[in-house]
DOFISE-16377 format. One line per 4 residues: number of its first residue (from 1); their letters; for each residue x, y negated, z of C-alpha. Coordinates in nm, 2 decimals. Example, Ala and Ser with C-alpha at 12.3 -4.5 7.8 and 13.67 -1.06 7.14 Angstrom:
<pts>
1> as> 1.23/0.45/0.78 | 1.37/0.11/0.71;
</pts>
This chain:
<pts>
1> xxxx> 1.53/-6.36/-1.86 | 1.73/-6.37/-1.55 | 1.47/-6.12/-1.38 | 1.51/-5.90/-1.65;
5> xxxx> 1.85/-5.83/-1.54 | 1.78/-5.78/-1.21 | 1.49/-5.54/-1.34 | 1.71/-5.33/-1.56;
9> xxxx> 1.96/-5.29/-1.28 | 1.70/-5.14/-1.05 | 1.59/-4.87/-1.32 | 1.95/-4.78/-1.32;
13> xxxx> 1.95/-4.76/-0.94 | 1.63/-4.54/-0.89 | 1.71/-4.33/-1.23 | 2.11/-4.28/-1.09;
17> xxxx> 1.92/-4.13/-0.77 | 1.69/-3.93/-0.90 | 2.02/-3.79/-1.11 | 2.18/-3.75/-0.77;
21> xxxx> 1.86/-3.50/-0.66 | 1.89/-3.28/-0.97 | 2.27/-3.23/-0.92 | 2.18/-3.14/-0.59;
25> xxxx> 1.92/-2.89/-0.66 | 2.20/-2.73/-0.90 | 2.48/-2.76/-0.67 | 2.28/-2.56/-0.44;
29> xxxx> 2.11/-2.34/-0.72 | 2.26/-1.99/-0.54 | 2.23/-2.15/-0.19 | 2.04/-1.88/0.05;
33> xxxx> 1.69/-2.01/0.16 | 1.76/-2.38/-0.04 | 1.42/-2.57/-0.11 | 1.45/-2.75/-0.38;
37> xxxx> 1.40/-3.12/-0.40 | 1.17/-3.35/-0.63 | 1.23/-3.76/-0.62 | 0.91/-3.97/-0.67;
41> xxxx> 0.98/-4.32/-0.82 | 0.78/-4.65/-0.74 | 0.68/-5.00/-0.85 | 0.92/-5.26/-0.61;
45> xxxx> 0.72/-5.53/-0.65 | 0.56/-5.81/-0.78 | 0.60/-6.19/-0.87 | 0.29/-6.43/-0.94;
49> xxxx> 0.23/-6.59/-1.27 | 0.00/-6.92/-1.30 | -0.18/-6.93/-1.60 | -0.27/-7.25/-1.68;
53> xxxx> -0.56/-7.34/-1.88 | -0.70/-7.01/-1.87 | -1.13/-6.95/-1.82 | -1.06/-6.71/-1.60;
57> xxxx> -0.88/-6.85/-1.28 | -0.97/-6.64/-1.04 | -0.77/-6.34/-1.24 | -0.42/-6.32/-1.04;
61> xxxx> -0.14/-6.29/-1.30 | 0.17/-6.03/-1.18 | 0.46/-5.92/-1.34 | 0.64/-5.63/-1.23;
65> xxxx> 0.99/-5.66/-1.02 | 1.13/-5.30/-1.07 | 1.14/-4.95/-0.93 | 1.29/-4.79/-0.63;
69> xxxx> 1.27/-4.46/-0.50 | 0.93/-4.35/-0.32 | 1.00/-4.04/-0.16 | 1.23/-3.74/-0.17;
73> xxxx> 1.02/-3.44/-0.08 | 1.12/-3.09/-0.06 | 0.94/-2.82/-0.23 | 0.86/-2.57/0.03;
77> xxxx> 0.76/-2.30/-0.24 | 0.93/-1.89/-0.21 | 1.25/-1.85/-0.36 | 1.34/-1.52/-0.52;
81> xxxx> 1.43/-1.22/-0.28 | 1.78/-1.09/-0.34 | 1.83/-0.75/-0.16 | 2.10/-0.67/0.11;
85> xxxx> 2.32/-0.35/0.24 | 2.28/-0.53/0.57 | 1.92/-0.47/0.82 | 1.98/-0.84/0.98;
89> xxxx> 1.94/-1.00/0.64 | 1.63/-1.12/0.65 | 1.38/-1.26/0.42 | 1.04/-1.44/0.49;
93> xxxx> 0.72/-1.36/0.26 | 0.52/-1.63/0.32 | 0.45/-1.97/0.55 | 0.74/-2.02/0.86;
97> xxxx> 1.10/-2.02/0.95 | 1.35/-1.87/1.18 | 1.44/-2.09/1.48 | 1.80/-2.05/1.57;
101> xxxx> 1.97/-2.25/1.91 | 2.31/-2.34/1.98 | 2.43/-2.56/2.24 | 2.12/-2.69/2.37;
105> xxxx> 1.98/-2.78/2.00 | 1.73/-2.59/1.83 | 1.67/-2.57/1.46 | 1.48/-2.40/1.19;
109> xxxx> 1.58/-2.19/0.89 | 1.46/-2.01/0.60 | 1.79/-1.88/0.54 | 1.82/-1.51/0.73;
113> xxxx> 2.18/-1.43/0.63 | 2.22/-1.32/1.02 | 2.49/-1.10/1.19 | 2.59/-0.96/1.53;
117> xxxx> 2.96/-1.12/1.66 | 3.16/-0.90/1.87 | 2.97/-1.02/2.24 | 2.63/-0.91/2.07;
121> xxxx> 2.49/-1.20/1.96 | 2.31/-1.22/1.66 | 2.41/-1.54/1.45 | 2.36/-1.75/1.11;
125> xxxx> 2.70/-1.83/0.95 | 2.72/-2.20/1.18 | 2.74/-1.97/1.49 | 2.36/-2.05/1.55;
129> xxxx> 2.15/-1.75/1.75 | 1.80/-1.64/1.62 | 1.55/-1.63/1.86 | 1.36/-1.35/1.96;
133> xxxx> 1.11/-1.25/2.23 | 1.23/-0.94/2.46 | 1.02/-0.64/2.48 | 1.05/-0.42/2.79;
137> xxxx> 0.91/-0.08/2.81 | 0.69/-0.18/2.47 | 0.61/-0.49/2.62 | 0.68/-0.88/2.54;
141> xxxx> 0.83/-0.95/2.89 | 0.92/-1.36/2.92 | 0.95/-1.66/2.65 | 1.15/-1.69/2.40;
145> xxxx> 1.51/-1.63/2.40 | 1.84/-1.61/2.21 | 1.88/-1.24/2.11 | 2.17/-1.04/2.27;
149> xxxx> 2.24/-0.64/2.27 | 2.45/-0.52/2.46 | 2.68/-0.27/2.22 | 2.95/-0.19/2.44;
153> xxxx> 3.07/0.15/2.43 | 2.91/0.32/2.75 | 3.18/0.37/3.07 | 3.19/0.69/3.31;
157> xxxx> 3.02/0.60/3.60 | 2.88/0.23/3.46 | 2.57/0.19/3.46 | 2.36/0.18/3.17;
161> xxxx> 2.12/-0.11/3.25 | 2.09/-0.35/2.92 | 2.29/-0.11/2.76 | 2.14/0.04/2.40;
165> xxxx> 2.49/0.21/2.25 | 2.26/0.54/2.44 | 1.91/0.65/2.47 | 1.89/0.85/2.85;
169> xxxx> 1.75/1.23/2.83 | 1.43/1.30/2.93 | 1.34/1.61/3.12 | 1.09/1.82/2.95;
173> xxxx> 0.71/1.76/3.11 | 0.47/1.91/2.83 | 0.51/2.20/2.60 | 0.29/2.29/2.38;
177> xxxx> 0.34/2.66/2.16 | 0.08/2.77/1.94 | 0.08/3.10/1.79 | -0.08/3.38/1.63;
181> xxxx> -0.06/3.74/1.75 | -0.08/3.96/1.44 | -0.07/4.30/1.60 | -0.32/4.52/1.77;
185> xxxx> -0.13/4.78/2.00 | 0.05/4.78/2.29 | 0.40/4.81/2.31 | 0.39/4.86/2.70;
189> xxxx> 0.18/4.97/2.95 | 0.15/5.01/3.32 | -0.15/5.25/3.38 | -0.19/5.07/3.73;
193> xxxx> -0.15/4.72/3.64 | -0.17/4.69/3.28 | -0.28/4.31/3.29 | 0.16/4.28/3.42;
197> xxxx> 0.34/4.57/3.19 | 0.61/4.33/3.12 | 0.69/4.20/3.46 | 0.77/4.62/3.53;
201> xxxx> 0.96/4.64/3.22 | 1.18/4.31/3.25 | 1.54/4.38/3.42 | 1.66/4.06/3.50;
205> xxxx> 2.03/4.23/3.57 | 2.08/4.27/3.22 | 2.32/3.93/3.20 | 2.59/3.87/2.94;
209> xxxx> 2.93/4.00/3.09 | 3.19/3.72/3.24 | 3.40/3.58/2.98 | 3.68/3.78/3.05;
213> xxxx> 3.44/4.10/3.01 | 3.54/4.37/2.80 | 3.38/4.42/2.42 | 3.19/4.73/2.52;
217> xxxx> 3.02/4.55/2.81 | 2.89/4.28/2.54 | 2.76/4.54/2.31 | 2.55/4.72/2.58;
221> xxxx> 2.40/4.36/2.68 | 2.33/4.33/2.27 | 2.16/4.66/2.25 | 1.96/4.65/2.59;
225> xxxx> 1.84/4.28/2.69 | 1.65/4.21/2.98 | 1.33/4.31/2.79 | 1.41/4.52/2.51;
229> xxxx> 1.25/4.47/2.14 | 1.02/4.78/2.17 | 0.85/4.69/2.49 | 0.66/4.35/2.39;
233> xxxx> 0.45/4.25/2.09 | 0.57/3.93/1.99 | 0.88/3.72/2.14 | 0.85/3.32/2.10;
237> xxxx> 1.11/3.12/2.24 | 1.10/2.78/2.32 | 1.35/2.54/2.38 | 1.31/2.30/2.68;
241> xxxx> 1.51/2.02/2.83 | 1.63/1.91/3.17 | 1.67/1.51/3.33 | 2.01/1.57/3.25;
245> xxxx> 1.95/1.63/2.86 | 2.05/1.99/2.89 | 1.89/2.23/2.64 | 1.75/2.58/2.77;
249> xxxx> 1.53/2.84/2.58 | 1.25/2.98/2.75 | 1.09/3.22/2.57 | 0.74/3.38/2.63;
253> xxxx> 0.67/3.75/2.57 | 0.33/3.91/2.45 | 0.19/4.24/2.42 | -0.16/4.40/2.36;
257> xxxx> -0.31/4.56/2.65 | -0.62/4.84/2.64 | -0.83/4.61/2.83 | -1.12/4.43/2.70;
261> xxxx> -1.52/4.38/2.70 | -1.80/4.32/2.46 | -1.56/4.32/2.17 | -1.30/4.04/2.33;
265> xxxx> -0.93/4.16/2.34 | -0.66/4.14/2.66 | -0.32/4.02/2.59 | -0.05/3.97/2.85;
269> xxxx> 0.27/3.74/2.85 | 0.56/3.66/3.08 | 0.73/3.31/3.06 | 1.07/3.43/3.09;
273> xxxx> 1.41/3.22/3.11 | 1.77/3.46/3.05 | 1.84/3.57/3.36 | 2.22/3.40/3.38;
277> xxxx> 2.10/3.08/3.35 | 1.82/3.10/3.68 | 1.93/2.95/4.01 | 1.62/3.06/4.14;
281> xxxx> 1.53/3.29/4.45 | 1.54/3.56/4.20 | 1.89/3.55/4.08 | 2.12/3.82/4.09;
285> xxxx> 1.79/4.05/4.11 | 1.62/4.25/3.87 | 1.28/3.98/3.89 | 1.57/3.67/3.77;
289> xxxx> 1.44/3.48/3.48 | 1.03/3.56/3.56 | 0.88/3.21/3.56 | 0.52/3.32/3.44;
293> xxxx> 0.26/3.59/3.40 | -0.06/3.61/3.28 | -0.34/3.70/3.03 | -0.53/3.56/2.70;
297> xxxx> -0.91/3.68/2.62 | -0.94/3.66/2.26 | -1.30/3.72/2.13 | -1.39/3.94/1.82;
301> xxxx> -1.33/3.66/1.56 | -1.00/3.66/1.73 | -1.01/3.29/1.91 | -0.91/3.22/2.27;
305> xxxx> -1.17/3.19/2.50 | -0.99/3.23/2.84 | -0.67/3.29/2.98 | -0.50/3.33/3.33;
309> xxxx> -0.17/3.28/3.47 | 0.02/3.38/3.79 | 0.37/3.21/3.96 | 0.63/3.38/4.15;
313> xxxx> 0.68/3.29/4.51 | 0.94/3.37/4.78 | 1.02/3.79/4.78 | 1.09/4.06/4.54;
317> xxxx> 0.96/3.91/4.17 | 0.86/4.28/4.08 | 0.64/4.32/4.35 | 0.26/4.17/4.27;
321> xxxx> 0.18/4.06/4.61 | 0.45/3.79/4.57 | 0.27/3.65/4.22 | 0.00/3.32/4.27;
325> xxxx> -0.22/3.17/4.06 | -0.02/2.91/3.91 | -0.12/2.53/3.95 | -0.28/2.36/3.70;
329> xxxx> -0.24/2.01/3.56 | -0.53/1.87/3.36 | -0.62/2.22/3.32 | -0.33/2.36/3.22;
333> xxxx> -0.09/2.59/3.41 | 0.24/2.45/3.57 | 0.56/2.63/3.52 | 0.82/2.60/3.70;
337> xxxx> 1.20/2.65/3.72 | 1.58/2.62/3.85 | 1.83/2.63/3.66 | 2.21/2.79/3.74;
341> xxxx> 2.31/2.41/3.78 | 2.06/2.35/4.05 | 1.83/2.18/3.81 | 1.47/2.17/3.87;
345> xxxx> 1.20/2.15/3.54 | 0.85/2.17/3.55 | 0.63/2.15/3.25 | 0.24/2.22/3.18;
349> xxxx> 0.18/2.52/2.94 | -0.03/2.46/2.63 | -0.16/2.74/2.45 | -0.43/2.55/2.31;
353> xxxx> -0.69/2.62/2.58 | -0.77/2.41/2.92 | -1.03/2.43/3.15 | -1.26/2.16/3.21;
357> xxxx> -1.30/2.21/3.60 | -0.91/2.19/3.67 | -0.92/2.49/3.92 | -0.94/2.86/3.85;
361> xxxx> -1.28/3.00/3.85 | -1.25/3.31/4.16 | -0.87/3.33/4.19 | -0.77/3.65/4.38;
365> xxxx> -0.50/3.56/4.63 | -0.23/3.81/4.46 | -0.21/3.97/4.08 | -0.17/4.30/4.30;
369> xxxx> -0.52/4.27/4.34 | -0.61/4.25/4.00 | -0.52/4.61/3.91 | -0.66/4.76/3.60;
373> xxxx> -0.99/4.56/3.66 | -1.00/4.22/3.41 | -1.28/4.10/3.59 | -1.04/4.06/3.87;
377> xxxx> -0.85/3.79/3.72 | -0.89/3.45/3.78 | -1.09/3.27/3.50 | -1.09/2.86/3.34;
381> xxxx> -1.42/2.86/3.33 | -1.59/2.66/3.09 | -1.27/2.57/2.91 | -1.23/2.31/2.58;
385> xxxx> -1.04/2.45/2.30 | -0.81/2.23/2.10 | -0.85/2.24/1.71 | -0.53/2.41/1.64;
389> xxxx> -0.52/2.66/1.96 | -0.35/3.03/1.97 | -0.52/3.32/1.78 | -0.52/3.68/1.78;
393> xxxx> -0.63/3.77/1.42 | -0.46/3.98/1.16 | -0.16/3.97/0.93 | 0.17/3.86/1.08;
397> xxxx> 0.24/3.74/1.42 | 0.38/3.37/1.37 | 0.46/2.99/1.57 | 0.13/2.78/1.43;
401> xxxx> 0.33/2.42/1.64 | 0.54/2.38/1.90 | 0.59/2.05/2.09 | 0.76/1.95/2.37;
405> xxxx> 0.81/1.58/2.51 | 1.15/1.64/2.66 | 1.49/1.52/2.48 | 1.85/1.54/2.53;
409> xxxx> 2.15/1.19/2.55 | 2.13/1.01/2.26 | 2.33/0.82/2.08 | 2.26/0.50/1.90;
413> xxxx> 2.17/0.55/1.49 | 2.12/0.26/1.39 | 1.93/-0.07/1.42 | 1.57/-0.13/1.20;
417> xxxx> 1.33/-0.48/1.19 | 0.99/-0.38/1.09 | 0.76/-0.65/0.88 | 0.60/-0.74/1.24;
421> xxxx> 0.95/-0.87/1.33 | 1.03/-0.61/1.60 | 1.41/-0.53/1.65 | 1.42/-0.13/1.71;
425> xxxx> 1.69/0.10/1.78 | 1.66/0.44/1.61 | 1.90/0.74/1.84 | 1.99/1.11/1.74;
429> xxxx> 1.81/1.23/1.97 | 1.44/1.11/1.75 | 1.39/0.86/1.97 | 1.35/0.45/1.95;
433> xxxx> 1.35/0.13/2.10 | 1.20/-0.18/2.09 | 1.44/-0.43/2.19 | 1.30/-0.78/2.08;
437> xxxx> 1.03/-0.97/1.86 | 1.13/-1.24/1.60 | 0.89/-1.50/1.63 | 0.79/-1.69/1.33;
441> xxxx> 0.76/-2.09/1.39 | 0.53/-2.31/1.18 | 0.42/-2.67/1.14 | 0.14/-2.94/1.09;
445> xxxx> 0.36/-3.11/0.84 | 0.70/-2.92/0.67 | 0.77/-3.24/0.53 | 0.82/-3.38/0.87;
449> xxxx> 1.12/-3.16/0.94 | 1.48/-3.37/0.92 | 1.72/-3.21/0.69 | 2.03/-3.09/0.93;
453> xxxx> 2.23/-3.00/0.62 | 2.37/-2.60/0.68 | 2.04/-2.48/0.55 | 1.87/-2.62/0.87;
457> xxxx> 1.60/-2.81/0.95 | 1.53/-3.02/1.31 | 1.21/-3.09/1.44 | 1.05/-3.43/1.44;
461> xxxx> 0.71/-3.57/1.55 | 0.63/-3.66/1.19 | 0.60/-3.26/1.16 | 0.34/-3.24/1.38;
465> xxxx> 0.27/-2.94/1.65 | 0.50/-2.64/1.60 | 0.34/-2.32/1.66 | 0.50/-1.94/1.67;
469> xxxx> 0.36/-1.61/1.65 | 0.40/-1.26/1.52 | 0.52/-1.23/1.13 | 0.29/-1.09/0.90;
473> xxxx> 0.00/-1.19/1.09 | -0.25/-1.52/0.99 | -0.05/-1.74/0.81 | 0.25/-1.61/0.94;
477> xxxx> 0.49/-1.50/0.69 | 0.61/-1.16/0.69 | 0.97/-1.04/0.78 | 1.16/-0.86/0.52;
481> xxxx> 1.47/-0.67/0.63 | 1.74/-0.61/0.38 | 1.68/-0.90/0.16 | 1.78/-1.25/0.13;
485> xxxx> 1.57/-1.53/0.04 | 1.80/-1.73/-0.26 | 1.72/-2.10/-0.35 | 1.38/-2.21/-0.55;
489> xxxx> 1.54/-2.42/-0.77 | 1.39/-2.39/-1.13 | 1.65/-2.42/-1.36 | 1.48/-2.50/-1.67;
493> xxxx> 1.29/-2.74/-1.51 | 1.53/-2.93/-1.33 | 1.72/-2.95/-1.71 | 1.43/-3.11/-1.82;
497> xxxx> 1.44/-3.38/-1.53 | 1.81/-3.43/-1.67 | 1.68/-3.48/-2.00 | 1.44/-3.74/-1.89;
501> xxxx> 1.67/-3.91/-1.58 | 1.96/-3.96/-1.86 | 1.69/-4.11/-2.10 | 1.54/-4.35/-1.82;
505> xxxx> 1.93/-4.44/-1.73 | 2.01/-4.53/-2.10 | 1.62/-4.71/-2.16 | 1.70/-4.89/-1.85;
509> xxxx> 2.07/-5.03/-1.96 | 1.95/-5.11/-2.26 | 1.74/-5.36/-2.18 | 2.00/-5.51/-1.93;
513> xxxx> 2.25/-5.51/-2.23 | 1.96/-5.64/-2.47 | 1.89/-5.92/-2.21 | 2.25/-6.04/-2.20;
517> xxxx> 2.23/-6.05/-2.58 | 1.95/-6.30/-2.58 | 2.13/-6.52/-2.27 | 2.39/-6.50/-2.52;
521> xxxx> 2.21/-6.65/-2.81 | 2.05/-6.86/-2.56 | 2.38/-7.05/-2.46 | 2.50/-7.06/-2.82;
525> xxx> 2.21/-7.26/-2.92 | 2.38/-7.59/-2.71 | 2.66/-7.56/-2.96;
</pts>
């Protein structure tokens, strides 16, 4: 009976721990990232019985010792997601865990409750940094590496490097202006050279008086610009930017001309800039703020079909022996300017039309030469027209898209982590960055990972290899910003467990107390 004792007391030992699982699975019931817990229980051992006299003696008699506890393993199931106000909290959907580093020691996490401190690291609650992969220009540049931004308000003169509190300008390389000329006549016309009306009818001395002009001076700038309404078709302007981030608005002019063959329809246009902003060799001359001339062949269902364009060199910018046939840049013609600051911009001119050659088909050397014969100008060729490419067909005249690739300073908006774990700065100037990639890490074996306590876990060899890759991808789990991952404890179940763990505890000292009972009647029999 003595062993029975001893038996009862080790069903009060096993059941008392599995009691001291449950209360930690509800102690940590609203933990962030918690996994719950589940004790397995097993036979201790067991003690040989002879059985004397018995037919069978090669049957070995056991009797059961006990129970202890077999294993503690940790549920590595989803919890519920919780959301957040904050982008660095961070949830995973699926298989993996965060690695974090501090001091040399590396652990793992499912909890993603992470925030920048006031040097730029980005940390859990124990001061832990997550680990991240940088990305330079798009690209993962090194291994991995604790993630750091550098948020310090930008410093005259400083420079910039590491820095993501701004996003540098970006001078203006490609424009693209699609439009739609709606009218039919021609506001202008130069009998001689009616392929360059407007470059006779600009007056680049029309400038906005000095500031400390007088009133009427303004008003007669407001009423006679350097190309007034009446003398063009259609005005677009277009608004271009400089290396510095400075904004300027170039604006192109058209107007029908009486030219034309077979049906197809001439229009000219002049890529103009206002005269007070050009540092050119025009300034301060009625040719200051000319960039561009040329024509557009339209045929009779009103699509583009050709075009030409001429550049201003060195001399008078009203005379026509000083225009070139522009360069052009993957078929596309170049323009070029200065600005009043000394600034120099040069973008490619889309209209929707490019020829396939790259080089003008029988350039003259000179639009004086061209005269009032169109067959003069200087031709694309066999050109490829985009889908959406200017028009000349009825109803209003109208922008169709304009694009440009240039952009001025920005400053930072705001930080985003996309599902693929990519860390991006968002600016006001539309642009972004990629700064770094959260890995997710996985293992062989979960179970193998040592409990750190801190809602971490440290690697051991029982866990087998320990792989990372990209989130979201094959059995990777994916990264969800703005939520957290709470604890998978299930409550009802783990009442039920109570339930069952008190029951055991009581079954178990019962039959300790009912042992001592019979011990007890045992001894009072030698009275």
């Amino acid at each position: 009976m003595n062993s029975s004792l001893y038996i009862g007391a080790t069903g009060l030992k096993t059941h008392s721990s599995g009691l001291h699982t449950l209360a930690n699975n509800l102690a940590n019931v609203s933990t962030v990232g918690y996994k719950q817990q589940s004790i397995l229980f097993e036979d201790l051992m067991y003690a040989g019985k002879p059985c004397l006299g018995s037919a069978w003696p090669q049957v070995f008699n056991q009797a059961g010792m006990g129970a202890q506890v077999g294993a503690v393993r940790t549920l590595f199931t989803e919890g519920a997601f919780e959301p957040s106000n904050t982008v660095t909290d961070l949830a995973l959907a699926g298989k993996g865990f965060f690695q974090v580093s501090k001091d040399g020691k590396e652990h793992y996490t499912r909890a993603g409750n992470f925030r920048f401190d006031m040097e730029g690291w980005l940390k859990d609650p124990n001061g832990y940094v997550l680990t991240g992969i940088p990305i330079t220009d798009g690209q993962k540049t090194g291994g991995l590496a604790p993630i750091k931004l550098n948020l310090n308000p930008v410093v005259a003169g400083e420079s910039m490097f590491g820095n993501i509190v701004q996003s540098p300008a970006k001078a203006s390389t490609q424009v693209t202006s699609i439009v739609n000329l709606g009218f039919k006549s021609n506001a202008t016309d130069d009998p001689d050279n009616p392929c360059f009306s407007l470059i006779k009818a600009w007056d680049g001395t029309k400038v906005p008086p000095p500031v400390d002009g007088q009133p009427g001076e303004a008003m007669e700038y407001l009423s006679v610009p350097p190309l007034a309404a009446g003398l063009y078709g259609y005005a677009q302007p277009m608004r271009v930017y400089g290396a510095n981030g400075d904004a300027y608005t170039v604006t192109m002019y058209f107007d029908a001309t009486s030219l034309g063959a077979g049906g197809n329809t001439l229009y000219e246009y002049v890529v103009t800039l206002p005269p007070e902003l050009d540092g050119g060799p025009a300034k301060g001359t009625p040719g200051a703020g000319l960039l561009m001339a040329g024509t557009l062949t339209f045929s009779p269902a009103g699509e583009v079909i050709d075009m030409s364009a001429f550049s201003p060199g060195g001399g008078d910018y009203k005379d026509l022996a000083n225009w070139t046939p522009s360069s052009l840049v993957n078929g596309k013609p170049q323009v070029a300017l200065t600005t009043a600051k000394g600034e120099n911009i040069s973008f490619t001119l889309n209209l929707g039309i490019s020829g396939v050659s790259g080089s003008w088909s029988n350039p003259p050397a000179t639009a004086a030469e061209v005269g009032a014969v169109p067959g003069y100008l200087p031709s694309l060729g066999e050109i490829t027209r985009e889908a959406t490419a200017t028009t000349a067909r009825g109803a209003s005249s109208n922008l169709a898209l304009f694009q440009q690739d240039g952009y001025p300073v920005g400053s930072l908006n705001g930080l985003d982590i996309t599902a693929d774990g990519r860390l991006v700065a968002s600016y006001t100037n539309g642009q972004s960055l990629d700064l770094y990639e959260i890995p997710v890490f996985r293992f062989t074996s979960e179970d193998g990972l040592h409990h750190e306590g801190r809602n971490h876990y440290s690697y051991t060899p029982a866990a087998g290899a320990m792989e990372y890759g990209t989130a979201g991808t094959f059995n990777y789990g994916k990264i969800i910003a703005y939520k957290l991952e709470m604890s998978n404890v299930d409550m009802a179940r783990e009442m039920v467990n109570m339930i069952m763990m008190q029951r055991g505890f009581q079954m178990n000292s019962k039959s300790i107390t009912t042992t001592d009972t019979m011990l007890q009647r045992a001894l009072e029999l030698k009275r």
